[in-house]
C-alpha positions as CSV (number, residue, x, y, z in Angstrom):
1,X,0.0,0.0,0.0
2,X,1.2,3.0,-0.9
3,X,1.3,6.3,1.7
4,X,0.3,9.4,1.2
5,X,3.1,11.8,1.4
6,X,2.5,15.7,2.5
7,X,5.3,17.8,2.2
8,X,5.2,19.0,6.0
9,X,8.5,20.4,7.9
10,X,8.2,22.5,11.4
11,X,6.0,25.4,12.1
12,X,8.2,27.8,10.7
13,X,8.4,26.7,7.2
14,X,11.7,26.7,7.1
15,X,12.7,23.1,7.3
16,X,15.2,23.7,10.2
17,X,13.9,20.7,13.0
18,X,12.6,18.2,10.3
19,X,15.4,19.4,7.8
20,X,11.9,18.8,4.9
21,X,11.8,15.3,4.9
22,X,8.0,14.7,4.3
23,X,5.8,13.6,7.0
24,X,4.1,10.2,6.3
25,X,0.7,9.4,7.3
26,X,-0.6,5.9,7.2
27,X,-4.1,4.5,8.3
28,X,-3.7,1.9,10.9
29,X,-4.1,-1.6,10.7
30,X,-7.2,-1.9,12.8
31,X,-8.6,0.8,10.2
32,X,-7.6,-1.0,7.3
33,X,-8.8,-4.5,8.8
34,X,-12.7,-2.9,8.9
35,X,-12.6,-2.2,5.7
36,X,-15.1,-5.1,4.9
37,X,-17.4,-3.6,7.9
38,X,-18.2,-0.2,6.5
39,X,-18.9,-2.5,3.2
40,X,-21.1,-4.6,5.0
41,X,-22.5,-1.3,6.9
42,X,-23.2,0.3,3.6
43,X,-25.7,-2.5,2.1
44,X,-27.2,-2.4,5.1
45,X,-28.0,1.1,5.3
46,X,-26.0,1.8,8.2
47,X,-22.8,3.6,6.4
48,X,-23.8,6.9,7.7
49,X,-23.3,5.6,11.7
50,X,-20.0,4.3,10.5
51,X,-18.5,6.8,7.9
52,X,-17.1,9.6,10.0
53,X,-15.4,6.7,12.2
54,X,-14.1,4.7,9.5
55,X,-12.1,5.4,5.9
56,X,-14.2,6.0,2.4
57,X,-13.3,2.5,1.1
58,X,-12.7,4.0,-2.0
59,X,-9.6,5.9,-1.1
60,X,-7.9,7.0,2.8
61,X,-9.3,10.1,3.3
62,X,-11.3,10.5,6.9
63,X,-15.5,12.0,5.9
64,X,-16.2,14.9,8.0
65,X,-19.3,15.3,9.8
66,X,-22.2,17.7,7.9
67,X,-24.7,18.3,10.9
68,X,-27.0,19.9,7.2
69,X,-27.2,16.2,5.3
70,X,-27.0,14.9,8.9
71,X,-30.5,16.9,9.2
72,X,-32.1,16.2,5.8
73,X,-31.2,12.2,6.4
74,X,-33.0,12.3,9.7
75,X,-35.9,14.4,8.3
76,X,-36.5,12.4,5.3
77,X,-36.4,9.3,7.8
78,X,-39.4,11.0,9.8
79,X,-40.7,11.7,6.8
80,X,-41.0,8.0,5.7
81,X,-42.3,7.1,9.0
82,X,-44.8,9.1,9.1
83,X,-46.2,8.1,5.7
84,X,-46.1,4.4,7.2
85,X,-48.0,5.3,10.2
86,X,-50.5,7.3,7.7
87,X,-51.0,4.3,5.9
88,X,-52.2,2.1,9.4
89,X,-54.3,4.4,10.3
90,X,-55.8,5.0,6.7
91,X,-56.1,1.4,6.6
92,X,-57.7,1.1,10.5
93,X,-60.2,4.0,9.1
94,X,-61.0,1.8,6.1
95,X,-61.7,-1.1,8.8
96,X,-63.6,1.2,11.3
97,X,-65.4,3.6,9.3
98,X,-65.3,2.7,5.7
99,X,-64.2,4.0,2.0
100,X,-65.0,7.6,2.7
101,X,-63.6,8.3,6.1
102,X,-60.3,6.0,5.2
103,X,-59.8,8.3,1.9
104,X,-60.1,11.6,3.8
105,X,-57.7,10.1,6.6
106,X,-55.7,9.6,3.3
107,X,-56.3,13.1,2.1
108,X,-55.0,14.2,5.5
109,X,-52.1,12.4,6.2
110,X,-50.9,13.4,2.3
111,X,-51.5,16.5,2.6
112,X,-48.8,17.1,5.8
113,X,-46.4,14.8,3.9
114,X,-46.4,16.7,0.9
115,X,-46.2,19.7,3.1
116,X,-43.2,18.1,5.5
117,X,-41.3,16.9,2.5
118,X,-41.1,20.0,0.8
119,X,-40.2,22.5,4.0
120,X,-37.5,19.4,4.3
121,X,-36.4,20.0,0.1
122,X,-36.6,23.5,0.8
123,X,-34.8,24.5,4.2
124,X,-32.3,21.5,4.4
125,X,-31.2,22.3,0.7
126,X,-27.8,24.3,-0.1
127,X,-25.8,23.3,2.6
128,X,-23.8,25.3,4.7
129,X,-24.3,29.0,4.3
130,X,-24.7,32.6,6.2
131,X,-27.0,32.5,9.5
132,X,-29.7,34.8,7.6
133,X,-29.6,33.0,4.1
134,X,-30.4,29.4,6.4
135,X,-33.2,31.3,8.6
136,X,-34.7,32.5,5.4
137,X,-34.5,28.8,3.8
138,X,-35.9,27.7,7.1
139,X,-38.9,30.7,6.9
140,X,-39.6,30.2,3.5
141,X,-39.6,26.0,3.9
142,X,-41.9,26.2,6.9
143,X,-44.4,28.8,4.3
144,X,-44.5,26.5,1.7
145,X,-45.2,23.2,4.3
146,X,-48.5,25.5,5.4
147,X,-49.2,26.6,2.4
148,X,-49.3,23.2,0.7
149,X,-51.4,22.1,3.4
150,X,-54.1,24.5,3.3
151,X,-53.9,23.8,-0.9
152,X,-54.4,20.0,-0.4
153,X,-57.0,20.1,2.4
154,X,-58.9,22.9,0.5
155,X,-59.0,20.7,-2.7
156,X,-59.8,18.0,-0.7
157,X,-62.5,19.3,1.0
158,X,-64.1,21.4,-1.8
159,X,-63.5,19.1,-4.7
160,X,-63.7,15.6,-3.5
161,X,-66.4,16.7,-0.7
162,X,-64.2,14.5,1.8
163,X,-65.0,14.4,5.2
164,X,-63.4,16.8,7.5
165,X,-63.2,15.4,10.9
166,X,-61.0,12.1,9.5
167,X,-59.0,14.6,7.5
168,X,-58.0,16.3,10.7
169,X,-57.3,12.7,11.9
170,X,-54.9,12.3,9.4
171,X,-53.1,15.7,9.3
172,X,-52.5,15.1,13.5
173,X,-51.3,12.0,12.6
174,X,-48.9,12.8,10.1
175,X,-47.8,15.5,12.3
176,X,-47.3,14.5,15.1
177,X,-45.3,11.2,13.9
178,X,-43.1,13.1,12.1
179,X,-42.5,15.4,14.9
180,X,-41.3,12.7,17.1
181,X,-39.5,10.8,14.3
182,X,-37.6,13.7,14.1
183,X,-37.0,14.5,17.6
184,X,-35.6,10.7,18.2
185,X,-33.2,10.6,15.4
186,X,-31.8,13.7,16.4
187,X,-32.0,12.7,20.3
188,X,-33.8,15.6,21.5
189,X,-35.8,13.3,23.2
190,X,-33.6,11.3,25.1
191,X,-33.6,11.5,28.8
């Protein structure tokens, strides 16, 4: 294996303590060694626990952490689990109440995904930038969730004639799912 040479002498630049030999830096063994558990972590889904401990295996450089994709990877998780929890209680409406009540709990719980997703696209997008342009992403993503929202019930209700007591049912649903997904993954919620 070959190692990757920097051109490093002291602090001064002038070469006087290391006389400009080059510095070598190698990863260690043990590094090297869990090279097939970061593959193994990867088609499991878990490479982005692993991959600020462990080497790309592509080449030797160390990831560094970005608390932004950090954010959009936990969001979009809360995001998918609260389209599954949706989708159960969509389905315990069709059981419980019938067609009509399980579409509007439908209607509901799309409606706040839609929204969630795109305040996710919206304020999470860019990455890391000045404190004002990220508030005003943040602003403007948080708009467009409420605004989508109000769109999609307001079709919902007008168009289709969909019940609006299940509709709620799904909105709170989504919501409130996808505010504790979110708090979890990013461990706001641990004791």
């Amino acid at each position: 294996m070959k190692r990757p040479q920097l051109g490093l002498t002291d602090d001064f630049g002038k070469g006087s303590a290391s006389a400009g030999v080059p510095i070598h830096f190698s990863v260690p063994a043990r590094r090297r060694s869990c090279r097939i558990g970061v593959f193994a972590a990867r088609i499991l889904g878990l490479g982005g626990r692993f991959s600020a401990a462990w080497p790309n295996s592509t080449n030797n450089d160390l990831r560094m952490h970005d608390p932004i994709a950090t954010g959009r990877r936990g969001a979009m998780r809360a995001v998918v689990v609260s389209a599954l929890v949706a989708a159960v209680a969509a389905l315990a409406a069709l059981a419980l109440a019938g067609l009509e009540s399980a579409g509007a709990v439908a209607a509901g719980a799309v409606a706040m995904l839609v929204g969630n997703l795109a305040a996710v696209m919206v304020a999470l997008r860019g990455g890391i930038m000045p404190a004002r342009a990220a508030f005003a992403r943040l602003v403007l993503g948080t708009a467009g969730k409420w605004l989508l929202v109000v769109a999609v019930v307001a079709v919902a209700l007008a168009v289709l004639k969909l019940p609006a007591l299940p509709m709620l049912v799904g909105l709170l649903a989504a919501e409130v799912v996808y505010l504790l997904a979110l708090g979890l993954w990013n461990g706001r919620l641990q004791d």
